[in-house]
N, C-alpha and C positions, 0 to 999 in steps of 0.2 A: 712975632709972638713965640714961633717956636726958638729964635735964640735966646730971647728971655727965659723960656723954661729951662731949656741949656745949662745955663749962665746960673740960675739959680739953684740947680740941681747939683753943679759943681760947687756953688760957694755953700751950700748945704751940707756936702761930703767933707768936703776942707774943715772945717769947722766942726765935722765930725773926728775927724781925724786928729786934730787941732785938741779935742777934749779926749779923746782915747788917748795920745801921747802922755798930757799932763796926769792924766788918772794912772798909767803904770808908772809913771814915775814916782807917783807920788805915794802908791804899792810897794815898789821897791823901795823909799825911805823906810815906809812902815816895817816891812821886813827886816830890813839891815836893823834899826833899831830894838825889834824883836830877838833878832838874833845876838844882838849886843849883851841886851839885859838875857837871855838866857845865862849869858858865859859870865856876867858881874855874880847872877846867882848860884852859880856850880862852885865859883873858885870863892864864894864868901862860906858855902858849906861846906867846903874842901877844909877852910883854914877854921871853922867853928867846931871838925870832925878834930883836926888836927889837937885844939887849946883841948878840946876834952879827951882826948887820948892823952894827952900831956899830963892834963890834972888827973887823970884816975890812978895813970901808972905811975910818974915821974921818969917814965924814959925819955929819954936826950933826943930821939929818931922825931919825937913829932915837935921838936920846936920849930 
């Protein structure tokens, strides 16, 4: 009786362990991803700062 408690106290943690791995990984997707689309939207207002510096002035520096 007591190897069985054992034995399933182990395959209890395993299995804990088992779902804590998958869940940061799947944390870190989330973040990378996060961090991706942060930098698509800086450099799309970088280049939208850019066309309206371009059309107000007609200087040549923000094409």
């Amino acid at each position: 009786m007591m190897v069985a408690a054992i034995v399933l106290a182990a395959a209890v943690s395993l299995l804990a362990i088992v779902h804590s791995e998958q869940t940061r990984a799947s944390t870190a997707r989330s973040l990378a991803v996060l961090l991706a689309l942060e930098e698509i939207s800086s450099l799309l207002k970088d280049a939208e700062t850019n066309q309206r510096g371009y059309l107000l002035s007609d200087a040549p520096q923000y094409r």
